[in-house]
N, CA, C and O atoms as a Tinker XYZ file with bonds, in Angstrom:
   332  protein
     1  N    161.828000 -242.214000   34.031000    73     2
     2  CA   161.552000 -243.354000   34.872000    64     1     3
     3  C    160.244000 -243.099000   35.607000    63     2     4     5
     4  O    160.047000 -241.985000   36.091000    81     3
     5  N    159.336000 -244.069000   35.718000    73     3     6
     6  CA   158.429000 -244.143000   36.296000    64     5     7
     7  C    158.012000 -244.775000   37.590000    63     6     8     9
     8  O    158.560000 -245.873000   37.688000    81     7
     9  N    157.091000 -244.442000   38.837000    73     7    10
    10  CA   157.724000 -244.980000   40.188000    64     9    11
    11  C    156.172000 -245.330000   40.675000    63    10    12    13
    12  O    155.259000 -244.516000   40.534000    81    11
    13  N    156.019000 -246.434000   41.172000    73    11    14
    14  CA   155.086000 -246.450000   41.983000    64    13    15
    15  C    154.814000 -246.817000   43.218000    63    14    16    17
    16  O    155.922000 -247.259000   43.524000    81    15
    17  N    153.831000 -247.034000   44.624000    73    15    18
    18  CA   154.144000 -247.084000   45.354000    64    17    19
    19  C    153.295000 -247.746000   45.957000    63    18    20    21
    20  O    152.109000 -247.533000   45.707000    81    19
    21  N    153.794000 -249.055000   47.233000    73    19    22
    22  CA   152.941000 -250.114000   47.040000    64    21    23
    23  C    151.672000 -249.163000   49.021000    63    22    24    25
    24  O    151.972000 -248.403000   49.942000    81    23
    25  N    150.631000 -249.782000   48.674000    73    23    26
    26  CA   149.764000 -249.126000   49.511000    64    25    27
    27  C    149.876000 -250.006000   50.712000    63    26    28    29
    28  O    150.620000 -250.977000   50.575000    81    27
    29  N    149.169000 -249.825000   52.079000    73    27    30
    30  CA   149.250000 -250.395000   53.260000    64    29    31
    31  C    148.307000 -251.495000   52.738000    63    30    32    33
    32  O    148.045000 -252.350000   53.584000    81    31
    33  N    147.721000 -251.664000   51.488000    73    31    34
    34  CA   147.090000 -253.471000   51.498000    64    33    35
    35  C    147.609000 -253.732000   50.719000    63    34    36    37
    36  O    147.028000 -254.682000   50.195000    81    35
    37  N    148.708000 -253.411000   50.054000    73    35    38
    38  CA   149.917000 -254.204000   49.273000    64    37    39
    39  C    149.434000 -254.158000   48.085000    63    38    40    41
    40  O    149.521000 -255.220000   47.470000    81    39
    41  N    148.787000 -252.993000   47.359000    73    39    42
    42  CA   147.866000 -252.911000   46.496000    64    41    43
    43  C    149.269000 -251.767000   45.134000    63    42    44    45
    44  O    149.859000 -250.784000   45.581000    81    43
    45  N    149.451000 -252.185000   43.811000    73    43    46
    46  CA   150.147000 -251.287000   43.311000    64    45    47
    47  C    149.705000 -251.149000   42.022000    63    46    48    49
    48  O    149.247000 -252.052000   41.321000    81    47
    49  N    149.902000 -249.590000   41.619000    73    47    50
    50  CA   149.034000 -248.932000   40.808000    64    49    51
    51  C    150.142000 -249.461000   39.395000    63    50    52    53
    52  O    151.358000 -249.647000   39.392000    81    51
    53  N    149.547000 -249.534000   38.749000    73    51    54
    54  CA   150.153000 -249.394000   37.471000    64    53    55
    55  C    149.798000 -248.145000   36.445000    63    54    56    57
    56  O    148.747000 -247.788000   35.913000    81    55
    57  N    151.609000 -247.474000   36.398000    73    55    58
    58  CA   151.241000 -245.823000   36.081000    64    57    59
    59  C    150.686000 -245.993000   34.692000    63    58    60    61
    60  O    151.146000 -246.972000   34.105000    81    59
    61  N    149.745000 -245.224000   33.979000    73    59    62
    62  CA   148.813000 -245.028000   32.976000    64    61    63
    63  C    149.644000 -244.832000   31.697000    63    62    64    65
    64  O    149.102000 -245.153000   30.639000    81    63
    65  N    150.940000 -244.325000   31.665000    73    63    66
    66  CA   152.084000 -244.322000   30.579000    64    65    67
    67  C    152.155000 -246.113000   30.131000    63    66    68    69
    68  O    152.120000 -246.630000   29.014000    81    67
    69  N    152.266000 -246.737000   31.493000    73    67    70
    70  CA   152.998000 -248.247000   31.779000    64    69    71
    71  C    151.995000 -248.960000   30.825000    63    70    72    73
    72  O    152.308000 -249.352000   29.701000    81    71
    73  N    150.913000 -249.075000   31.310000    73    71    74
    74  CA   149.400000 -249.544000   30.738000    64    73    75
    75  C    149.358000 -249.572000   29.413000    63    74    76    77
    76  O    149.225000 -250.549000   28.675000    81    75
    77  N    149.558000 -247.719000   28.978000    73    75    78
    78  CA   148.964000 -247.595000   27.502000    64    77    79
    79  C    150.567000 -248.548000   27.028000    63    78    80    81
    80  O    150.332000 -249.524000   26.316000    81    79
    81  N    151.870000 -248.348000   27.325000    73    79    82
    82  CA   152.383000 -248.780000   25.647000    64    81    83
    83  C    152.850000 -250.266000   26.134000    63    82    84    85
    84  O    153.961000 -250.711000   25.847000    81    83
    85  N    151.703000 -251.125000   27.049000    73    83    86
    86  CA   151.837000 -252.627000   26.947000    64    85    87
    87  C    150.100000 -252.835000   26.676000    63    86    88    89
    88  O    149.603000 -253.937000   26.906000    81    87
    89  N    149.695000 -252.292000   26.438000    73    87    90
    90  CA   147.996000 -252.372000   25.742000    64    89    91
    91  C    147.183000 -253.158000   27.152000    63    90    92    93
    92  O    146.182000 -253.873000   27.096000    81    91
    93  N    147.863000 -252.817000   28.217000    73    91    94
    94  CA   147.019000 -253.484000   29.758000    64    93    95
    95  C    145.708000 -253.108000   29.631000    63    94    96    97
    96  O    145.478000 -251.899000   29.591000    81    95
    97  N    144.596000 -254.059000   29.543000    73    95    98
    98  CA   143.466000 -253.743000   29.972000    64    97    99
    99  C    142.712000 -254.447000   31.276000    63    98   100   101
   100  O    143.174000 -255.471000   31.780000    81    99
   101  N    141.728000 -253.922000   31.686000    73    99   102
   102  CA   140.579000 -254.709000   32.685000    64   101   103
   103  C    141.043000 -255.772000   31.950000    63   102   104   105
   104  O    141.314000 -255.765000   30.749000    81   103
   105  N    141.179000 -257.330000   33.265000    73   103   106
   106  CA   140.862000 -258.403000   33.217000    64   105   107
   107  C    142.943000 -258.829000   32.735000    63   106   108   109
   108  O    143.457000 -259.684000   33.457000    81   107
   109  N    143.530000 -258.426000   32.011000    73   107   110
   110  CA   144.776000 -258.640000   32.201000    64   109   111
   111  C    145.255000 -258.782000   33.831000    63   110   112   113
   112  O    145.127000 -258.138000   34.872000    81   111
   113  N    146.040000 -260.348000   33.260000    73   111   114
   114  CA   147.121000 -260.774000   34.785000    64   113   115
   115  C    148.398000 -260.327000   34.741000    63   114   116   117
   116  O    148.935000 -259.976000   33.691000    81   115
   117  N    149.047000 -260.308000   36.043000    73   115   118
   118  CA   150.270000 -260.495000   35.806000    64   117   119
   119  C    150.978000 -261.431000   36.695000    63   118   120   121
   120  O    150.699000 -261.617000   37.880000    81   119
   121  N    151.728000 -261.891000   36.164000    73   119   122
   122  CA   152.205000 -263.150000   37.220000    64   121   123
   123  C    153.754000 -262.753000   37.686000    63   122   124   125
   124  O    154.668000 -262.743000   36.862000    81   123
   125  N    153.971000 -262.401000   39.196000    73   123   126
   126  CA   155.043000 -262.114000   39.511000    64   125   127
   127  C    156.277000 -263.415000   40.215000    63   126   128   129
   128  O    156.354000 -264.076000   41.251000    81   127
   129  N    156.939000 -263.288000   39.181000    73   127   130
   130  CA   158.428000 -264.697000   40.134000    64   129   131
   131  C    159.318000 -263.619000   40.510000    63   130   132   133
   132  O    159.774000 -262.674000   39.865000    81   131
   133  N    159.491000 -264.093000   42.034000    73   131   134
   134  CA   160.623000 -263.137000   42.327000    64   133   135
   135  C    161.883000 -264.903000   42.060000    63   134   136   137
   136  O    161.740000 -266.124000   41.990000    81   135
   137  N    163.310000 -263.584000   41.993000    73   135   138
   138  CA   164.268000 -265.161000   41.681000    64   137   139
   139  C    165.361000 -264.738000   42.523000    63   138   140   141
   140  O    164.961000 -264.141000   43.522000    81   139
   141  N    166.707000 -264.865000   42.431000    73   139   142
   142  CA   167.594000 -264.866000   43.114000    64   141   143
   143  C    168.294000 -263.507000   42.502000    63   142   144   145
   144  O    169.117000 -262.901000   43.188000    81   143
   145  N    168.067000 -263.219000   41.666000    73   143   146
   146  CA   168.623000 -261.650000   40.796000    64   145   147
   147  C    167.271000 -260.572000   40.817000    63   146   148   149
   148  O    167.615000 -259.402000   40.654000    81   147
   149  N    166.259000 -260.720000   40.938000    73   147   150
   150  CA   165.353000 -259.952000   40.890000    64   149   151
   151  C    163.914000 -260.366000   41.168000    63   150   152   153
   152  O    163.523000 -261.130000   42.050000    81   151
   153  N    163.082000 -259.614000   40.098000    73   151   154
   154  CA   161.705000 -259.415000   40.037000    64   153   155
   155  C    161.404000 -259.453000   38.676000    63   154   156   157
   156  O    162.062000 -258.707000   37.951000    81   155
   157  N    160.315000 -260.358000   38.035000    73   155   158
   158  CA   160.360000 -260.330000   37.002000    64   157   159
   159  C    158.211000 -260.203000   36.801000    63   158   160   161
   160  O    157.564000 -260.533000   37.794000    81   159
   161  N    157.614000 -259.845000   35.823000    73   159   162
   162  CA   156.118000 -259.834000   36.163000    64   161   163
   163  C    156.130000 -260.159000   34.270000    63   162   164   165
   164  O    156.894000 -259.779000   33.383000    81   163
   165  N    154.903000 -261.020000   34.265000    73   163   166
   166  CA   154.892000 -261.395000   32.868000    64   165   167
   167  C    153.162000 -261.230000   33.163000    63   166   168   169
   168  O    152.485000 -261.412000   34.176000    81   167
   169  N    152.767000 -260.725000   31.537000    73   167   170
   170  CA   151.578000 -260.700000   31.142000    64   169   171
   171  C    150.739000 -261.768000   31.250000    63   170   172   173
   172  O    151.466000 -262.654000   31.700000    81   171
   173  N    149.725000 -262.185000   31.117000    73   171   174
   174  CA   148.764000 -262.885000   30.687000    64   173   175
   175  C    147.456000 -262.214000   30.548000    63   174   176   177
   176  O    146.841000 -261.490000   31.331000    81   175
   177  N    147.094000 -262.770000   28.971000    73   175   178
   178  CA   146.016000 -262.202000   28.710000    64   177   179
   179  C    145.201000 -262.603000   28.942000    63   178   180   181
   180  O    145.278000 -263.830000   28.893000    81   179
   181  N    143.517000 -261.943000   29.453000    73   179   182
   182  CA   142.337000 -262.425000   29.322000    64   181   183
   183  C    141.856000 -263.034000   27.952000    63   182   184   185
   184  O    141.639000 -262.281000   27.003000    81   183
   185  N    141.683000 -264.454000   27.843000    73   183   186
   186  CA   141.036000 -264.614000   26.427000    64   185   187
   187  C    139.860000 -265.235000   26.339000    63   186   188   189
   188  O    139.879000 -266.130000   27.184000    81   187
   189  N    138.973000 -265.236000   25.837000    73   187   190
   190  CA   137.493000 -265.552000   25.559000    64   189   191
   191  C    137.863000 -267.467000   24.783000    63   190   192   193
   192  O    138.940000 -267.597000   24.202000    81   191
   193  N    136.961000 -268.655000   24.869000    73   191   194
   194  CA   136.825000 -269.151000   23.894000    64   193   195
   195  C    136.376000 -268.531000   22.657000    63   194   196   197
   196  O    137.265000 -268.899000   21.890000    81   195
   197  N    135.627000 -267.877000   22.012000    73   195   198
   198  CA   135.759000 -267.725000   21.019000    64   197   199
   199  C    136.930000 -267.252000   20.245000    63   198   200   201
   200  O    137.087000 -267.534000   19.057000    81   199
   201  N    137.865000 -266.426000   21.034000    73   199   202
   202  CA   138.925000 -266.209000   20.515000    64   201   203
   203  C    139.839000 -267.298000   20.212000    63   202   204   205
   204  O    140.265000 -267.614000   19.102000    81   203
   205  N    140.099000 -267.855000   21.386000    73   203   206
   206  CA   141.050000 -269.160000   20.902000    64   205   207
   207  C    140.231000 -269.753000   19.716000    63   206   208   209
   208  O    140.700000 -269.416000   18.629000    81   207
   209  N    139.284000 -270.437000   19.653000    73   207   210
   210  CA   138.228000 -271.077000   18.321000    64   209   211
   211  C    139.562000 -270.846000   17.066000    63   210   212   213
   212  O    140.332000 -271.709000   16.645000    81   211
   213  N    139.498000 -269.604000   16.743000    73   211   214
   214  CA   140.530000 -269.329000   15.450000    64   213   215
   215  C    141.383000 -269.834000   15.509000    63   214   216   217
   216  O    141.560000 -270.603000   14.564000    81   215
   217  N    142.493000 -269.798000   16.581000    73   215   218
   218  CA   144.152000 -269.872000   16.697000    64   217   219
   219  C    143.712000 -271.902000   16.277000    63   218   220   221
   220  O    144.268000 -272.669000   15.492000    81   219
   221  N    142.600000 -272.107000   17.161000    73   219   222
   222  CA   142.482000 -273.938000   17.274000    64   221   223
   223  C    142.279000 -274.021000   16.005000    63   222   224   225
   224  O    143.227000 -274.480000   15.367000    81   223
   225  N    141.424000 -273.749000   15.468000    73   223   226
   226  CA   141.036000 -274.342000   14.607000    64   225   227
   227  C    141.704000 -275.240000   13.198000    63   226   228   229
   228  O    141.038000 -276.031000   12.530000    81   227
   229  N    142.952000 -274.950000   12.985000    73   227   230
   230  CA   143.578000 -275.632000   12.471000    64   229   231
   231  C    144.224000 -277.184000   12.700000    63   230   232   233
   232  O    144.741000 -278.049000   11.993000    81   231
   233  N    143.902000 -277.015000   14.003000    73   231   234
   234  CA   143.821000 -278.255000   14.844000    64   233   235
   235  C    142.869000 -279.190000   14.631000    63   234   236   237
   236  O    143.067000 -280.365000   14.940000    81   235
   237  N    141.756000 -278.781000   14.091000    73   235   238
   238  CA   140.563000 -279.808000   14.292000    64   237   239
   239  C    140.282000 -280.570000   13.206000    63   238   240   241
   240  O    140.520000 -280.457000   12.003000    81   239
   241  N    139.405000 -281.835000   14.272000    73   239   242
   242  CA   139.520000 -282.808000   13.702000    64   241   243
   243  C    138.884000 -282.893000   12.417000    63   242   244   245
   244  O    138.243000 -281.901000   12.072000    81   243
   245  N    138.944000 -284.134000   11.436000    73   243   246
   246  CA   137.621000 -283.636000   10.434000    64   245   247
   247  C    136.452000 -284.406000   10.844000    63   246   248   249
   248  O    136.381000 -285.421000   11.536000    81   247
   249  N    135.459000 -283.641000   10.214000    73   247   250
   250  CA   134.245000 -283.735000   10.754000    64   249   251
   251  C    133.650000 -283.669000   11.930000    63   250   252   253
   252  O    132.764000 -284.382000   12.401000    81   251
   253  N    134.376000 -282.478000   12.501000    73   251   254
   254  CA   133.861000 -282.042000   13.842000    64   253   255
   255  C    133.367000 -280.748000   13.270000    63   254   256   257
   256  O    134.034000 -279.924000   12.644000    81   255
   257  N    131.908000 -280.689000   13.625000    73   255   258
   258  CA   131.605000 -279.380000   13.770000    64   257   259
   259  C    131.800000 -277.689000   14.566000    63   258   260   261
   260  O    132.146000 -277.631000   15.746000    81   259
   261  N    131.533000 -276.424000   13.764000    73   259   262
   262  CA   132.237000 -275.460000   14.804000    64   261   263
   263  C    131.672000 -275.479000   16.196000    63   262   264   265
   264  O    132.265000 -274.930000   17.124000    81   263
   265  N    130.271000 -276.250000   16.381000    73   263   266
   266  CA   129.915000 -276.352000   17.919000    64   265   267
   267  C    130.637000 -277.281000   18.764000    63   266   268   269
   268  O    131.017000 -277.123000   19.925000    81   267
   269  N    130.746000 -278.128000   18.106000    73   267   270
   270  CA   131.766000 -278.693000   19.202000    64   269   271
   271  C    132.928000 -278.727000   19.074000    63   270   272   273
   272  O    133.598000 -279.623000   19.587000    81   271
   273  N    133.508000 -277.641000   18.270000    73   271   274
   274  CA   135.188000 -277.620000   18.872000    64   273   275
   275  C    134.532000 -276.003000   19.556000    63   274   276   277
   276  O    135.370000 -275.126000   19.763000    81   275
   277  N    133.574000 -275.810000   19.758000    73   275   278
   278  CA   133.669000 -274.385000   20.559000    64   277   279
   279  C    133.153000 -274.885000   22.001000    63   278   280   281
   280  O    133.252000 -274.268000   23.062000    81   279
   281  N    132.681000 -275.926000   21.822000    73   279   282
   282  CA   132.189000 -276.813000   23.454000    64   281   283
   283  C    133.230000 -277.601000   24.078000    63   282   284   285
   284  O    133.324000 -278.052000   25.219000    81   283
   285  N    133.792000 -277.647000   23.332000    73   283   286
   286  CA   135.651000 -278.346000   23.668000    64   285   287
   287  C    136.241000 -277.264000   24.505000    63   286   288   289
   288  O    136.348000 -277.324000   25.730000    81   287
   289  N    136.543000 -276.462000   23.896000    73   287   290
   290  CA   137.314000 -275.149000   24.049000    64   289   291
   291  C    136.649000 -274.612000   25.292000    63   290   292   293
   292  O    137.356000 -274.424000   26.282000    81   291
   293  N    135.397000 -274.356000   25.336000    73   291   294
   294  CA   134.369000 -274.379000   26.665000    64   293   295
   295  C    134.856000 -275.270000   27.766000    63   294   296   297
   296  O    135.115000 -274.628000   28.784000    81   295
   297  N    134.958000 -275.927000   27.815000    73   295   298
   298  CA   134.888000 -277.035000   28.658000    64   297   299
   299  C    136.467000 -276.611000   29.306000    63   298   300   301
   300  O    136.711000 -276.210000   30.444000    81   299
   301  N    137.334000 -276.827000   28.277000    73   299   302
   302  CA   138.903000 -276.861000   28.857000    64   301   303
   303  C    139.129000 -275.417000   29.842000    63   302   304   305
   304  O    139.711000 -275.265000   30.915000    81   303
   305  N    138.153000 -274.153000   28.666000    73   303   306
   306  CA   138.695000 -272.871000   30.074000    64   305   307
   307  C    137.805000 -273.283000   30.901000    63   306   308   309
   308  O    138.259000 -272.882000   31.973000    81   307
   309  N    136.372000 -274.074000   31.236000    73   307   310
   310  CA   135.910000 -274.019000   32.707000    64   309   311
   311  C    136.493000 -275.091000   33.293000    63   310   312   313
   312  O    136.144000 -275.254000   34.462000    81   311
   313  N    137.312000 -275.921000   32.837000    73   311   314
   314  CA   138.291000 -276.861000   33.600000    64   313   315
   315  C    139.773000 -275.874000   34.289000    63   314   316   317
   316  O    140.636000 -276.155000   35.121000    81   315
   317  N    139.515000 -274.744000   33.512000    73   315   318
   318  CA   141.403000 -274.134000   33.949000    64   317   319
   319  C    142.215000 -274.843000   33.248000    63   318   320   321
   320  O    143.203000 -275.207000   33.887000    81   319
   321  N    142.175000 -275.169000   32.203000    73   319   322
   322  CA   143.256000 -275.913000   31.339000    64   321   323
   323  C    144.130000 -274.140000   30.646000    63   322   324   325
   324  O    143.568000 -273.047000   30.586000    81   323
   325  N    145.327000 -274.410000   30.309000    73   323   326
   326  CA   145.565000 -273.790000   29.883000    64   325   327
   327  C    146.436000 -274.136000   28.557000    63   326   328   329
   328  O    147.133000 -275.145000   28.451000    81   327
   329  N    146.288000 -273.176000   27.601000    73   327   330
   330  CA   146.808000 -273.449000   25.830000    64   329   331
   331  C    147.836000 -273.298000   25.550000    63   330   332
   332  O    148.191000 -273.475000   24.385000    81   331
């Protein structure tokens, strides 16, 4: 078992075992719900538009070019849309 411990600015480390075997890197979130049984913290990854581009792309329309479904995709993460 692994333990960590929260600091006087409420700051908590995530132990380096924890990290490596959930592949946590710089720029990974985590989003904490506390509920009526516990504590629960779920991932979210940092993702680039270009990355999404692939996963979309099966989505797109025809005859849209790759610039503008990558200016689409632009647009929605500087809106905060989420996929």
């Amino acid at each position: 078992m692994t333990h960590s411990t929260i600091t006087s600015k409420g700051q908590v480390t995530i132990p380096a075992e924890i990290r490596e075997a959930l592949s946590l890197k710089k720029g990974d979130k985590l989003v904490w719900t506390a509920t009526e049984v516990g504590l629960s913290a779920v991932i979210e990854r940092a993702v680039t538009p270009d990355e999404v581009y692939g996963l979309l792309r099966q989505f797109a329309k025809p005859g849209t070019t790759r610039e503008q479904e990558r200016a689409a995709v632009a647009e929605a993460f500087s809106r905060g849309e989420r996929l």
